[in-house]
C-alpha positions in Angstrom: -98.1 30.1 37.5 -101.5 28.8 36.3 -103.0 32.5 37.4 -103.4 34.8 34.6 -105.4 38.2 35.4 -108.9 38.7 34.4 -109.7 41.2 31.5 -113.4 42.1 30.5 -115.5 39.0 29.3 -112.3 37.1 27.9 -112.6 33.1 29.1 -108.8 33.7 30.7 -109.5 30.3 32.4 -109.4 28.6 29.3 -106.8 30.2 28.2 -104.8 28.8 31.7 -105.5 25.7 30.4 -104.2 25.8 26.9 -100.9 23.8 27.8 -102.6 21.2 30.1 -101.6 17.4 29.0 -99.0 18.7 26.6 -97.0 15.8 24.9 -94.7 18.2 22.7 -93.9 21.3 22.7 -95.3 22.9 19.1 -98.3 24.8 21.1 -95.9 26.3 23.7 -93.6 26.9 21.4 -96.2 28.4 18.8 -97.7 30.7 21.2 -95.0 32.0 22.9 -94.0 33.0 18.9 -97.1 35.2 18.9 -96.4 36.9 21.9 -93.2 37.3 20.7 -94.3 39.0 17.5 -96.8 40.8 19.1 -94.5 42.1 21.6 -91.7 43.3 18.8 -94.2 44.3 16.0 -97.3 45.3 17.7 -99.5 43.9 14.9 -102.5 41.4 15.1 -102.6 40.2 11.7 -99.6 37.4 11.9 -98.4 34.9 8.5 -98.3 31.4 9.7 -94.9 31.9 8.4 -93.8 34.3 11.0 -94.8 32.1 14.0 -93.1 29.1 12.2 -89.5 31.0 12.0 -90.3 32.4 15.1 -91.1 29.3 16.6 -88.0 27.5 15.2 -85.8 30.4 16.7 -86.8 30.2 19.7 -86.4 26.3 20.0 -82.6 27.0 18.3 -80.3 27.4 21.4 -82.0 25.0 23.7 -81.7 22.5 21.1 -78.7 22.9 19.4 -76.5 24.8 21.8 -77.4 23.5 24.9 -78.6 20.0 23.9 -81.4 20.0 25.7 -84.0 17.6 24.4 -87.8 18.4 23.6 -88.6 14.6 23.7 -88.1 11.1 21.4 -91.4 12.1 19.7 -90.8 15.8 19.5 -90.3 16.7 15.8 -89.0 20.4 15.9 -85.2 18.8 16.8 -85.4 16.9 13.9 -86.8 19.8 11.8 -83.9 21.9 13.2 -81.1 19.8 12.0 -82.9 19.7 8.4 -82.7 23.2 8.6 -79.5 24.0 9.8 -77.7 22.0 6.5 -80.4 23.6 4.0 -80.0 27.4 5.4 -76.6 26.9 6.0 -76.6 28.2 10.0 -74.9 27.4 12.6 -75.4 26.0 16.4 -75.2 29.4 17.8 -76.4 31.3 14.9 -78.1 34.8 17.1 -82.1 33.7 17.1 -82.6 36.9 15.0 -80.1 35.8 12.4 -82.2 31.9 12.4 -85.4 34.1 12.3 -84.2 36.0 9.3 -83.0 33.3 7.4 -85.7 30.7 8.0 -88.3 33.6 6.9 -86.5 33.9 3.6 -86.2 30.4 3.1 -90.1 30.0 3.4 -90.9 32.7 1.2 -88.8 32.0 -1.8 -88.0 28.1 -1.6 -89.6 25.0 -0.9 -87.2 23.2 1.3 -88.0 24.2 4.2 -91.5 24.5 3.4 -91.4 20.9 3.3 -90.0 20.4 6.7 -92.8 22.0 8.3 -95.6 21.3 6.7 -96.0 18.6 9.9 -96.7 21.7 11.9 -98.8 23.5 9.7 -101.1 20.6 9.5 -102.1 20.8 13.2 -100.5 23.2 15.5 -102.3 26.3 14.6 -105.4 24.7 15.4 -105.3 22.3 18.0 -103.9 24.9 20.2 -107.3 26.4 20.1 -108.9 22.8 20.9 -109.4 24.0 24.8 -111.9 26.7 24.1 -113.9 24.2 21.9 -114.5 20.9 24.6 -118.3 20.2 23.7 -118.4 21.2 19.6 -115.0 18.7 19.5 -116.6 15.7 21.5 -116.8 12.4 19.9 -115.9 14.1 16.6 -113.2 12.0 14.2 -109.8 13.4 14.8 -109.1 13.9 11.0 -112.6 16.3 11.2 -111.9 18.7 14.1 -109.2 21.2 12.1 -112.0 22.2 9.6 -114.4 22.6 12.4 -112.4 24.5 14.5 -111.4 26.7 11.6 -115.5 27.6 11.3 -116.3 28.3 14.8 -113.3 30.4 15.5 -113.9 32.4 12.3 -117.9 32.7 12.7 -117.1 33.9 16.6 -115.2 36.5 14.7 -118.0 37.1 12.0 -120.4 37.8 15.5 -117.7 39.8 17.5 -117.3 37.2 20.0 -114.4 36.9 22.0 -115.0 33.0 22.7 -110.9 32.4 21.0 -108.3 34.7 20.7 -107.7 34.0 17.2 -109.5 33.0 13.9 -107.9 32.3 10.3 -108.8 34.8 7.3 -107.1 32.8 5.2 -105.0 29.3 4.9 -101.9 31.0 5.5 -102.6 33.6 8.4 -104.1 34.2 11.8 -105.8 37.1 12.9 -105.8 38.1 16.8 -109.3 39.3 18.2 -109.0 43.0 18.8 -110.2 42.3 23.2 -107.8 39.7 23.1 -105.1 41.3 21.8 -105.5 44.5 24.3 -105.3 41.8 26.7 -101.7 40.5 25.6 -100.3 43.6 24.8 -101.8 45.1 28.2 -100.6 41.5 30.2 -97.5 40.6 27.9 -95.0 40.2 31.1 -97.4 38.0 32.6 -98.5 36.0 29.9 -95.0 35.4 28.5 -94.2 34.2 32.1 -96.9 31.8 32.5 -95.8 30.5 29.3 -92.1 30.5 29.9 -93.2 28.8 33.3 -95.4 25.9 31.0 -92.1 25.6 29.0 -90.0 25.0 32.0 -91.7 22.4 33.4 -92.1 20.7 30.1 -88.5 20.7 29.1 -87.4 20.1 33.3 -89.6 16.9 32.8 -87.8 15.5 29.5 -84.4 16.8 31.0 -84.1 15.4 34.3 -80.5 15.5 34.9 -80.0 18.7 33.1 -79.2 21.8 35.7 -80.2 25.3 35.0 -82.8 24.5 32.9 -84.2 28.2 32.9 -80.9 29.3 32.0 -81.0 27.4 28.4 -84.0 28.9 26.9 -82.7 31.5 25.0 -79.1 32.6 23.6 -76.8 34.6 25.9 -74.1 36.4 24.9 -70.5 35.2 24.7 -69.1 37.2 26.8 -69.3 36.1 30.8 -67.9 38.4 33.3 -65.2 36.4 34.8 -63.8 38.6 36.9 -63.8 36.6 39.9 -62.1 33.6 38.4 -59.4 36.3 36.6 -58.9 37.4 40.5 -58.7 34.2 41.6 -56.3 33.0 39.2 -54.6 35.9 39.2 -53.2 35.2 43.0 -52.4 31.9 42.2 -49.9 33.1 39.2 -48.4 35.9 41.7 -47.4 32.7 44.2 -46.1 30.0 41.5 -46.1 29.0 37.7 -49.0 27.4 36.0 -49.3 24.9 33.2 -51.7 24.3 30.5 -53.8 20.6 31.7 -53.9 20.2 28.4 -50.2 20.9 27.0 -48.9 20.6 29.4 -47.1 24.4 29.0 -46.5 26.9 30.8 -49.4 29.8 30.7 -48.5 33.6 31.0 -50.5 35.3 33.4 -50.8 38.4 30.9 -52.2 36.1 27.9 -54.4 32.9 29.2 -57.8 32.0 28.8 -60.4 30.8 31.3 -61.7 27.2 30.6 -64.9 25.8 31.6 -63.6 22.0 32.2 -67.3 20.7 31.6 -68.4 23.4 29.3 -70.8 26.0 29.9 -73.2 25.2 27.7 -73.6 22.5 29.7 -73.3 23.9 33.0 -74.4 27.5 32.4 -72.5 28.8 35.6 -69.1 29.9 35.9 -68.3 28.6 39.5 -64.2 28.2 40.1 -64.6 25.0 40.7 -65.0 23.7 36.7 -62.6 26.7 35.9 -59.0 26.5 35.0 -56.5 28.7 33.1 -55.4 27.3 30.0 -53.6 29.1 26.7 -55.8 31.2 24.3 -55.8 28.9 21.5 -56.4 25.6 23.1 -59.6 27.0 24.6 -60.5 28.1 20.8 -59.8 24.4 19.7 -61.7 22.7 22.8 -65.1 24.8 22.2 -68.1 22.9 23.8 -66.0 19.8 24.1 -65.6 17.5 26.9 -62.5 16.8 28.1 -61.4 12.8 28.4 -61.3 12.2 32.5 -58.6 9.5 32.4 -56.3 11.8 30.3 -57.0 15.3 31.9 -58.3 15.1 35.8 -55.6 14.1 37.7 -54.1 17.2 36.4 -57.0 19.3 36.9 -57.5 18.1 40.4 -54.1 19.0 41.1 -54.4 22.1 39.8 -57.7 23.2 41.7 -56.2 21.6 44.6 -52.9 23.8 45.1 -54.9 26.7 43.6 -57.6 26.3 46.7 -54.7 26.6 49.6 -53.0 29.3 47.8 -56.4 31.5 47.9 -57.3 30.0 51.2 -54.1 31.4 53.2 -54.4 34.6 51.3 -58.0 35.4 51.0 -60.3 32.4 51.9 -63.9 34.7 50.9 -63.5 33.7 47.5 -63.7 30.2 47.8 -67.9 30.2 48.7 -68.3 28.2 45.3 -66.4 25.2 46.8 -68.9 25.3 49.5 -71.9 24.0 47.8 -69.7 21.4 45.3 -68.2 19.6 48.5 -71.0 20.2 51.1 -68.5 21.4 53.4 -67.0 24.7 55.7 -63.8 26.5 54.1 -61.6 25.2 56.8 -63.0 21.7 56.7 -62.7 21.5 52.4 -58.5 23.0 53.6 -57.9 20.1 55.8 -58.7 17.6 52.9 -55.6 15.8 51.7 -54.9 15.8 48.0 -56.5 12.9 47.3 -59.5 13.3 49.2 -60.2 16.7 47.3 -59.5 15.1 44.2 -61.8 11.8 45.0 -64.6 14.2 46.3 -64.2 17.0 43.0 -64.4 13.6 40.8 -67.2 12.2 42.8 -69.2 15.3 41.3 -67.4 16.2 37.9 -68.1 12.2 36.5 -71.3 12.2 36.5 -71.6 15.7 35.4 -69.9 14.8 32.2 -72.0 11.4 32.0 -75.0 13.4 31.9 -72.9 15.9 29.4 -72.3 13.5 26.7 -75.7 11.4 27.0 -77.0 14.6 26.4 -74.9 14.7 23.1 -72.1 17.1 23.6 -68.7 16.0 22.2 -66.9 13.4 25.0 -63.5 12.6 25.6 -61.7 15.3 24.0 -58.2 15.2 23.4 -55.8 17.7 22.3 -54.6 17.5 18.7 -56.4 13.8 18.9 
């Protein structure tokens, strides 16, 4: 998506280019803020301040939620857990509520003002870099913020659209009024092409990491599960179900539905990682993973008899099993216990591998 539309005499090309060779993510991340603001508050005056919460926000789930990672040299996960003890917020703290927060802090105290001075040094600038090639070449690094500060803000002095932003002070950014009918006029697309950069940045640092689309912004907590209440539902009308994790018996008017490898991880809700367990267990196993030795023979079990009782009473809701074993309906029904069991391992093992090297909580044990 390296196609943005043409608007008047606006170098769009350049402006394709902005996220070419991207190391870290700061200039994504920083423009997609202004969009963002742009977007929700319609104004083209913007405090560096703003971006920075905004940016910080926006990078909150994916980070702390989901675990994905930015990088080793990325610096905004290490800003985020500086932040999160200073403001006091939490993993899945709504990005309005981190936006909020992190706006306050920087206007009335200097902790976190500290953290991201980093980003203040360099991101607001070099993100312009692109539309300056020839005035930058062969200048000394520690030279080109100042200099890029003075041609973007004499373009603006001469109504020239060459960038889309200059700085009237230290502190703030100021859209150009053809560029900024141009984002408010594009937004969809623009946001998408920058959504796509971030995609492909993040897919790149996270190879193992499914449904990386899925884990860039908070989602609410509650799923529709209907399907697996349905399907779990006919397995309680046929026989009694215990708790894999205590072993007692659930009522089938009072259970919860557990994501085995959680779904923060996962970010599906596909009956094949989903087993009814009692309401407050699943409170006190959150995002954790469950220890394999300790829980799966159990959990195999369970899915196992649960997939012949739905299969001799109503076999169309058992697509999900499909694509986990590669196989027909009938052919995944003809597996003995233990060659479901092997073949649901085979694919949940190195699911939770992945899980924990990612750094969510591993081998979780009840009361342990």
């Amino acid at each position: 998506m390296k196609n943005l539309p043409p608007f008047e005499d606006l170098p769009v090309h350049t402006l394709a280019g902005i996220f070419n060779n991207t190391t870290n993510s700061y200039k994504i991340y920083w423009f997609y803020s202004i969009l963002q603001i742009i977007k929700s508050e319609n104004k083209a005056v913007i405090t560096f301040d703003e971006i920075f919460a905004k940016m910080i926000a926006s990078a909150w789930y994916p980070t702390n939620y989901f675990k994905v990672s930015l990088g080793k040299q990325d610096k905004i996960g290490r800003a985020i857990e500086e932040i999160k003890n200073i403001a006091n917020l939490k993993d899945d703290d709504k990005p309005e509520i981190v936006y909020a927060t992190i706006l306050e802090h920087l206007r009335n105290s200097k902790g976190i003002r500290s953290i991201i001075s980093y980003f203040e040094r360099y991101v607001p600038y070099r993100l312009l870099s692109p539309f300056f090639k020839n005035e930058l070449k062969g200048k000394i690094d520690g030279n080109k913020k100042n200099l890029i500060i003075d041609i973007a803000n004499k373009s603006f002095l001469e109504n020239s659209p060459v960038v889309f932003y200059c700085f009237p002070d230290k502190n703030t950014i100021e859209l150009h009024p053809t560029w900024f009918r141009y984002f408010k006029h594009n937004i969809a697309i623009v946001e998408g092409f920058c959504l796509w950069n971030m995609v492909n940045f993040l897919q790149k640092r996270n190879p193992n990491i499914p449904n990386i689309g899925e884990k860039l912004f908070w989602v609410p907590e509650k799923r529709d599960l209907k399907k697996a209440r349905k399907f779990w539902n006919i397995v309680f009308d046929s026989k009694s179900v215990n708790c894999i994790y205590s072993g007692q018996p659930i009522s089938q008017t009072n259970y919860s539905i557990d994501h085995f490898i959680p779904w923060s991880f996962v970010t599906h809700d596909l009956l094949w990682n989903l087993i009814p367990i009692q309401k407050t267990i699943n409170s006190a196993k959150s995002n954790n993973l469950p220890a394999l030795n300790t829980y799966f023979e159990d959990f195999a079990k369970i899915q196992f008899e649960a997939y012949h009782l739905i299969y001799s009473k109503q076999k169309g809701l058992l697509e999900d099993y499909v694509f986990l074993f590669d196989e027909e309906i009938d052919k995944i029904a003809s597996l003995s216990n233990s060659e479901f069991s092997e073949k649901l391992y085979n694919q949940i093992a190195p699911l939770t591998q992945i899980a924990a090297n990612s750094g969510f909580s591993s081998n979780w044990i009840l009361n342990a």
